[in-house]
KETORSE-425395 format. One record per residue: residue in one letter; x, y, z of N, C-alpha, C in turn. Coordinates in steps of 0.001 Angstrom, whole numbers. Layout:
N
 code    n.xx    n.yy    n.zz   ca.xx   ca.yy   ca.zz    c.xx    c.yy    c.zz
    A       X       Y       Z       X       Y       Z       X       Y       Z
...
This chain:
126
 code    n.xx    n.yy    n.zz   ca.xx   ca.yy   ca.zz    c.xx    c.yy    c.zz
    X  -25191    4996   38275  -23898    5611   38093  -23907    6983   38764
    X  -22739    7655   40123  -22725    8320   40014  -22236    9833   39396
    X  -23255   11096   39395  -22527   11651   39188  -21713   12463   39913
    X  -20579   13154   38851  -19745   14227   39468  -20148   15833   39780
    X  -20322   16119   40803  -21097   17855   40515  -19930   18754   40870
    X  -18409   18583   40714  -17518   19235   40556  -16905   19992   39202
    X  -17003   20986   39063  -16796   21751   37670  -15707   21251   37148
    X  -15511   21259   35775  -14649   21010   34626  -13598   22481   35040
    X  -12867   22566   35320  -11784   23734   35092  -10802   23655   33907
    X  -10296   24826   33847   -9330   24626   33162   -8212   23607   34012
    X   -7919   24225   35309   -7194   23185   36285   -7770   22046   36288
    X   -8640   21725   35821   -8859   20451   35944   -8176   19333   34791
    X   -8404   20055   33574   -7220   19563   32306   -5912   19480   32680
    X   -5390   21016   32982   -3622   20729   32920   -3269   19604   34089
    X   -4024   19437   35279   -3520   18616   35818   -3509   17000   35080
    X   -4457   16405   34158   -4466   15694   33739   -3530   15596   32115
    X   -3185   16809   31596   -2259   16287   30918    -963   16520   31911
    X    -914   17068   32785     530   16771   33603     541   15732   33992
    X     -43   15250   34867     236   13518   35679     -43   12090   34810
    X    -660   12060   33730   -1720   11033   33138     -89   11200   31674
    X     844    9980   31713    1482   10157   30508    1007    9615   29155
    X     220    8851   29367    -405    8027   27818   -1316    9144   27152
    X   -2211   10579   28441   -3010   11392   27523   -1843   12284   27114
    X    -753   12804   28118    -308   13888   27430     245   13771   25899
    X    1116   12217   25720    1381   11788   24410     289   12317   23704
    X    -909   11633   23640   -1931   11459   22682   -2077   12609   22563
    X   -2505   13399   23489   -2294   15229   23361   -1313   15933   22551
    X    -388   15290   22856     861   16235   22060     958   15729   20293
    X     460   14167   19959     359   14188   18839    -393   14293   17851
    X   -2110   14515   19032   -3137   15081   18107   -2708   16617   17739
    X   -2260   17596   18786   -1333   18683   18443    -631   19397   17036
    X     202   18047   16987    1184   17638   16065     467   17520   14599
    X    -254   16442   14522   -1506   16057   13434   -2133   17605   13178
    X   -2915   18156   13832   -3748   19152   13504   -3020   20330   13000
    X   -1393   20311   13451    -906   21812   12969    -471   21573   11254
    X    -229   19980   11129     218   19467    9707   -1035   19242    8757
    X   -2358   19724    9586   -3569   19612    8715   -3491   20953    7989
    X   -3586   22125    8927   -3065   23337    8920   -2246   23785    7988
    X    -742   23507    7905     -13   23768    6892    -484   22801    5744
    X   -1186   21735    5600   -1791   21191    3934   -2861   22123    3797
    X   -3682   22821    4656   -4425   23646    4259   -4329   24994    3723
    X   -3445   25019    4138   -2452   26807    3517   -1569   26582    2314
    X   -1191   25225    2041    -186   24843    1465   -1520   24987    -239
    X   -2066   23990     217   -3346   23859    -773   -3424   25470   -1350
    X   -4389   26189    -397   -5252   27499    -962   -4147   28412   -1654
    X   -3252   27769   -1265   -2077   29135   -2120   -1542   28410   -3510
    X   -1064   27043   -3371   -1252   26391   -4873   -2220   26904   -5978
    X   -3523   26924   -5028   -4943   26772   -5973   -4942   28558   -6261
    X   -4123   29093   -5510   -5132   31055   -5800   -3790   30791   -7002
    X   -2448   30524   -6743   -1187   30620   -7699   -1329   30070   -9257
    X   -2536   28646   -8833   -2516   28127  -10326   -3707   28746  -10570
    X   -4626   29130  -10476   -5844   29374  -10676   -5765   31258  -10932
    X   -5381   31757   -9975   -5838   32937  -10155   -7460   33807   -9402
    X   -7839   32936   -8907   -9599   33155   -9244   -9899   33208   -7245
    X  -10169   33456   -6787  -10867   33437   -5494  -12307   32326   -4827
    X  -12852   32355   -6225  -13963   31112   -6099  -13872   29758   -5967
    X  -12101   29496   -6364  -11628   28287   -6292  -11522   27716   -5068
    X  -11183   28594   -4337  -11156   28384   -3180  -12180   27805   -2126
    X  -13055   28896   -2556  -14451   28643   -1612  -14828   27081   -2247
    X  -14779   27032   -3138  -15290   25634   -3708  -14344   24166   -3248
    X  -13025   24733   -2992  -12286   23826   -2828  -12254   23495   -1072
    X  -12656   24781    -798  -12989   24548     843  -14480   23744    1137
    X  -15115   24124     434  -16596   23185     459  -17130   21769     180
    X  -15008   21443    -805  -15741   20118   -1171  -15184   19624     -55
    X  -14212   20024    1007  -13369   19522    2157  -14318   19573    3210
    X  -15377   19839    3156  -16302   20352    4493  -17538   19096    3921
    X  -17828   19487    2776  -18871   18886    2499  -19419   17509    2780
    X  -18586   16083    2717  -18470   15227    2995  -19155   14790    4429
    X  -18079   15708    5732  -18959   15966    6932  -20311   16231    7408
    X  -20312   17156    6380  -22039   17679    6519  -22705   16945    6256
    X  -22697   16249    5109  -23659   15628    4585  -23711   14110    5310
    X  -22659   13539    6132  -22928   12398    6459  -23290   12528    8063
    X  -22945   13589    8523  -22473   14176   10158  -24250   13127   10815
    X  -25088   14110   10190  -26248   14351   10992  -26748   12160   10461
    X  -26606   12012    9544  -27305   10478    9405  -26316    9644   10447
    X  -24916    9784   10424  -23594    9033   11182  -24686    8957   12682
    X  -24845   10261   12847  -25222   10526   14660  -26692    9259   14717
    X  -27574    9221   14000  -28993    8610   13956  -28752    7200   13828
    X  -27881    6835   13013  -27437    5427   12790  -26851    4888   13892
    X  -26159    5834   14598  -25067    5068   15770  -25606    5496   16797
    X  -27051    5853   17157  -27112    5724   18518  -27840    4768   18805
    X  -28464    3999   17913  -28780    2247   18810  -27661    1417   18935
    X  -26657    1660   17858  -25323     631   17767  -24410     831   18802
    X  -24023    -358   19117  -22471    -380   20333  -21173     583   19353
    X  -20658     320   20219  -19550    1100   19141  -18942     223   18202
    X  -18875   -1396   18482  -17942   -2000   18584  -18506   -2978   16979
    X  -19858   -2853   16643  -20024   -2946   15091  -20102   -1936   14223
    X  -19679    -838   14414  -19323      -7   13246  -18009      38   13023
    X  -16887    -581   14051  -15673    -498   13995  -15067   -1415   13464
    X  -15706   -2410   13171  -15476   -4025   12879  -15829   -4095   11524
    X  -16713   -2830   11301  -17356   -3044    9867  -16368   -2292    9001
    X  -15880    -837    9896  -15084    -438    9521  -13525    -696    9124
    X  -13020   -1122   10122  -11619   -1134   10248  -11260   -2429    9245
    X  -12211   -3710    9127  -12167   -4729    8664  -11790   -4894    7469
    X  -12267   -4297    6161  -11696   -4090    4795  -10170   -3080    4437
    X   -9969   -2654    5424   -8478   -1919    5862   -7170   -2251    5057
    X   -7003   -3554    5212   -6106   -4518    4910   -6025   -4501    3453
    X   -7136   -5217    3282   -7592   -5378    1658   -7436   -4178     398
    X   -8396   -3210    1352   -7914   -1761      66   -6665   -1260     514
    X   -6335   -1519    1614   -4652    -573    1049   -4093   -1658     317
    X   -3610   -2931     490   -3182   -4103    -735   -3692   -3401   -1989
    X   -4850   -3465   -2340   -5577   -2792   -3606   -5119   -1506   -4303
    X   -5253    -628   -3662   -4117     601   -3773   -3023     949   -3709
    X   -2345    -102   -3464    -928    -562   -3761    -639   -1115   -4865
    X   -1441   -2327   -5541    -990   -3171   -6428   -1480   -2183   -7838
    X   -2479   -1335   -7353   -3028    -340   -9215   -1795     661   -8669
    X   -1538    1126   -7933    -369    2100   -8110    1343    1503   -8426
    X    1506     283   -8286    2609    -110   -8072    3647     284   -9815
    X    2952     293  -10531    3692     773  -11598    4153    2360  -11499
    X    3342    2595  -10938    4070    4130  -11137    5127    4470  -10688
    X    5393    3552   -9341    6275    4243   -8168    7542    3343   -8398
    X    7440    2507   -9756    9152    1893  -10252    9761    2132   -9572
    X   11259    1422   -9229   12302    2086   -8454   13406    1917   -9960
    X   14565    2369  -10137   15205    1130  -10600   16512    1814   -9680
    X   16888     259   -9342   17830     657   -8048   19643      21   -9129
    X   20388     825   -8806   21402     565   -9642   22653    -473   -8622
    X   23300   -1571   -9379   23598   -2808   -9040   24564   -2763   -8047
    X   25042   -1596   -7581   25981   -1257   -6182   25199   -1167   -5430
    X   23950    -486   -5255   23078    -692   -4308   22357   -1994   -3706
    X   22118   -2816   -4412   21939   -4151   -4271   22086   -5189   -3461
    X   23561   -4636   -2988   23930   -6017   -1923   24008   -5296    -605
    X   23626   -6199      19   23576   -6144    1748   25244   -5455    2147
    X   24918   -4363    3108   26102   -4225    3619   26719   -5095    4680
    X   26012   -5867    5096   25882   -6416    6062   27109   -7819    5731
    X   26569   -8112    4160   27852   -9094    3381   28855   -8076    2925
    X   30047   -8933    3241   31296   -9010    2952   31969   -9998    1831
């Protein structure tokens, strides 16, 4: 395989989210995603200082959000470098179906509707 010995620029990105439309999408809605991680993250720490009061809540509540990563980051990397990509994804993605069904049917009581009897019929009938 060869390689490339031409530098990464910054010009080298914008031209590719300018001409390339399937990355700039994906660009613009990882964007999108990360600024709405952002506001749940601000949204959170100010709930927690408002109900809480306390400053330690925080750090703790930021650690249990980090923690997860850490602790799996470094085994994830050791495990998956003999594997293709394509059986951890299969292993993964595969029960998908099943637990959201599952987490639907134990939540389904809560989220009752009761829809009142004008609402009911199709507008569509006459």
């Amino acid at each position: 395989m060869p390689e490339s010995t031409a530098p990464i620029t910054l010009g080298t990105y914008w031209r590719l989210v300018r001409r390339n439309r399937n990355f700039r999408r994906l660009w613009a809605a990882q964007v999108i995603s990360e600024t709405g991680d952002w506001f749940y993250m601000v949204a959170l720490y100010a709930m927690l200082l408002e109900f809480t009061g306390r400053a330690g809540v925080l750090g703790l509540a930021f650690a249990l959000q980090v923690l997860p990563q850490a602790l799996t980051g470094p085994v994830a990397v050791c495990l998956g470098a003999g594997w293709t990509l394509r059986l951890p994804l299969v292993a993964l993605t595969a029960p998908m179906p099943w637990s959201r069904e599952a987490a639907l049917a134990l939540r389904a009581d809560q989220f009752r509707v009761e829809v009142p009897c004008s609402m009911t019929r199709s507008p569509m009938r006459r």
